[in-house]
PLY file of the C-alpha trace (Angstrom):
ply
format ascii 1.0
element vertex 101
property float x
property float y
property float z
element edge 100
property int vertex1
property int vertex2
end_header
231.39 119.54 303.70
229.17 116.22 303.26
228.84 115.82 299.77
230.03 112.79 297.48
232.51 112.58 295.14
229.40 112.22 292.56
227.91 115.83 294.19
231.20 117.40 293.57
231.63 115.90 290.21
228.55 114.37 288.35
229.39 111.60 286.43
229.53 112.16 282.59
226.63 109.79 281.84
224.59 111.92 284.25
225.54 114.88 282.21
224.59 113.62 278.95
221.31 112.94 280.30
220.11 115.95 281.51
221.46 117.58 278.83
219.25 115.17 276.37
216.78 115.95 273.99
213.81 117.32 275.24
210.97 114.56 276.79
207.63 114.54 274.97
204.67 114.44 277.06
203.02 110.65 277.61
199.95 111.93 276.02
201.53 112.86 272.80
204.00 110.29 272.79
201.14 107.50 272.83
198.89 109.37 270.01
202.24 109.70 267.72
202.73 106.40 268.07
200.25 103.60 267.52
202.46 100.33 268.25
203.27 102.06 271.47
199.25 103.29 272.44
198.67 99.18 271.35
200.93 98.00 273.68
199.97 100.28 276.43
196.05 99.63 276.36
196.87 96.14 276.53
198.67 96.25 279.50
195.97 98.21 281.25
193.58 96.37 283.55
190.46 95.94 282.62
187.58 97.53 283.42
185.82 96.78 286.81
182.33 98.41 287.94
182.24 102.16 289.63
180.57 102.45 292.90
180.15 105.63 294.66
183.59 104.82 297.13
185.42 104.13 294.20
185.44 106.93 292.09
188.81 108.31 291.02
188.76 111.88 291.48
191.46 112.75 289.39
190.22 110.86 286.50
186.58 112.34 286.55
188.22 115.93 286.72
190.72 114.69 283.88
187.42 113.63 282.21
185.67 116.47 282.04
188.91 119.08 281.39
189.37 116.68 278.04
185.54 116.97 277.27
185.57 120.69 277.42
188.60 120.90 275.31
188.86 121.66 271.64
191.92 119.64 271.01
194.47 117.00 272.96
196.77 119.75 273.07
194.23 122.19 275.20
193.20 119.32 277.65
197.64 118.52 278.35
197.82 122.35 279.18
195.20 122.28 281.93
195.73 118.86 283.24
197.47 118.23 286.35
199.65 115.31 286.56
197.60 112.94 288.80
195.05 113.73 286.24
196.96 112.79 283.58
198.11 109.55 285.40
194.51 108.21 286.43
193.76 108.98 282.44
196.94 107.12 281.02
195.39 104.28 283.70
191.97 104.32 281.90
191.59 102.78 278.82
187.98 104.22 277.31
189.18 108.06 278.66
192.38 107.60 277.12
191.20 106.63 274.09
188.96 109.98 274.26
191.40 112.20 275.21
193.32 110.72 272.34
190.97 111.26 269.72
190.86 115.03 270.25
191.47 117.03 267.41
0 1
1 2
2 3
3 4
4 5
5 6
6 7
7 8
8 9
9 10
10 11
11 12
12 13
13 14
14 15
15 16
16 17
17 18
18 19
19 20
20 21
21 22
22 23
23 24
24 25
25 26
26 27
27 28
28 29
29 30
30 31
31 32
32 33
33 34
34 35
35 36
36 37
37 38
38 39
39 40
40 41
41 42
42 43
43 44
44 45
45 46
46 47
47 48
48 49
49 50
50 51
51 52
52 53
53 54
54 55
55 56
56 57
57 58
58 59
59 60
60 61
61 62
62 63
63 64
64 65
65 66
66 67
67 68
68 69
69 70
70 71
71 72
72 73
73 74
74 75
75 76
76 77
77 78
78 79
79 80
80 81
81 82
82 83
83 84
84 85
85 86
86 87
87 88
88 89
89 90
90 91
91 92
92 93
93 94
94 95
95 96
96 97
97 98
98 99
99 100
């Protein structure tokens, strides 16, 4: 009864784009490609000194789920997405997750 015209019938582009290929995870995307990883660590802030009402929870969690992991592919499959979001934002544990077998 209240829908649009675009509820009733999705536009074709919308379509097309659902129906795309599949989406490869950040984490795999950035170690397949190294202009990419490059162009992302550069854009990253830098570094700034942890104090005990800073600490990211998410990315010491991430930290240590990569660190017990045998390979990149083990650490994706138990990460949660805020973890995987404070480690995409963090150069020196990206680069370590990356470097995972």
């Amino acid at each position: 009864m209240f829908s649009t015209p675009e509820d009733r019938e999705p536009p074709s582009v919308e379509l097309s784009a659902s129906a795309g290929a599949a989406i490869k995870p950040a984490l795999t995307e950035l170690r397949e490609d190294a202009a990419l990883l490059a162009f992302h660590l550069a854009q990253l802030p830098p570094s700034h000194a942890v104090r005990p009402d800073t600490i990211d929870a998410n990315l010491a969690v991430g930290r240590a789920k990569v660190d017990a992991s045998d390979s990149l592919e083990q650490a994706a499959a138990h990460l949660s997405s805020r973890e995987i979001f404070s480690i995409l934002n963090d150069g020196p544990a990206l680069s370590a997750a990356l470097q995972k077998g």
